[in-house]
N, C-alpha and C positions, 0 to 999 in steps of 0.2 A: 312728648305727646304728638308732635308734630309728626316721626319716625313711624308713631301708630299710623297715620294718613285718616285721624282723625277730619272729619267735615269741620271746614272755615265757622260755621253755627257754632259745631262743639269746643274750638278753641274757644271763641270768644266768649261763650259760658263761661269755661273757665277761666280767663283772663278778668272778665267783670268781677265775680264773683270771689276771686283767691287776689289778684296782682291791682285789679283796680280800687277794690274797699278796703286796702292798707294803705295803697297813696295815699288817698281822697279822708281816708277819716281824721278828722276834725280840720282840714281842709279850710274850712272859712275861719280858724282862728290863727292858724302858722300861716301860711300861704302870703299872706300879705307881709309878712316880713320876713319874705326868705331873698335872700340875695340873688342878683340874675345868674351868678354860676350853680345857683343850686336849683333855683327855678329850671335850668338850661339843662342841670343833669335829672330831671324828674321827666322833663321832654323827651330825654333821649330813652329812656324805658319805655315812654307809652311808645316811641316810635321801633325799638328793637321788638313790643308787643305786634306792632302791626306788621313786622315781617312776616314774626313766628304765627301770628293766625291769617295772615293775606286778607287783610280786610282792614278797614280806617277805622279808627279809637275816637275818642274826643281828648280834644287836648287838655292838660292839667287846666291852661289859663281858663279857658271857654267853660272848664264844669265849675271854677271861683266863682264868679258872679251869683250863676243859681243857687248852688248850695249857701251861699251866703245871705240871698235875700232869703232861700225858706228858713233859716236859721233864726234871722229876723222878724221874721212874719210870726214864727211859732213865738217869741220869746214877745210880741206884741200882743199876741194871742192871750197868752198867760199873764192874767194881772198877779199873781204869787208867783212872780220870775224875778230874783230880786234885782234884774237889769233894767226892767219894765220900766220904771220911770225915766231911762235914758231916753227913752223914746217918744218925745213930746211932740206933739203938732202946736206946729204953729197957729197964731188966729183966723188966716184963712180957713184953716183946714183941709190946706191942698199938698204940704213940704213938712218933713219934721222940722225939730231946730238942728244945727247942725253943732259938732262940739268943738269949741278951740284947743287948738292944739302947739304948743309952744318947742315940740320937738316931734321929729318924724319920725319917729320909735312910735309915740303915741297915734302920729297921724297916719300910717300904716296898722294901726291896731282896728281891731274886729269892730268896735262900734262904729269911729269914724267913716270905716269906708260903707258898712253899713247903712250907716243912714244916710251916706252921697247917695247908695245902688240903690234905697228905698226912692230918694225924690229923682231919680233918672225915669222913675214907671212910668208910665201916665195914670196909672189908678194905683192909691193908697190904699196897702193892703188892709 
């Protein structure tokens, strides 16, 4: 594509659209336990991307967080989510609870880091 002298725009269409929504999908549930050499080669694509379209990406780590809180936000959303009930506030009503975790298998899992990245906000969504 690049040989065509397509426009920097036109790659990154398609870079978003074909190379970035196959990394990224379901992203906030793998993501958090993938090892740093796999983390490190998932980097190294988005960065062989930014050669081929000349233009900066967002990095796998930096699009985790977001996609993870709206993940979480939507499944708070939904009282027929059957994870819903993971997500309890506390009697403030400022921080959820948070969940014990007796192994780091668990405590890299979707909910845990979830509901750290929910009380990092300053507004509960």
């Amino acid at each position: 594509m690049r040989r065509a002298d397509l426009p920097p725009s036109a790659l990154t269409t398609f870079y978003r659209g074909a190379i970035e929504s196959i990394l990224t999908s379901s992203l906030s549930v793998w993501y958090g336990s993938c090892s740093a050499a796999d983390q490190k080669a998932l980097q190294r694509v988005v960065r062989t991307a930014e050669k081929i379209t000349r233009s900066p990406q967002p990095a796998i780590q930096d699009l985790y967080p977001s996609r993870c809180r709206k993940r979480a936000s939507n499944i708070i959303k939904d009282t027929t989510h059957p994870a819903h009930k993971l997500f309890t506030l506390l009697p403030s009503g400022k921080r959820y609870r948070s969940m014990r975790s007796k192994t780091t298998r668990f405590k890299n899992s979707f909910f845990p880091q979830a509901i750290r990245l929910l009380n990092t906000l300053k507004k509960i969504p």
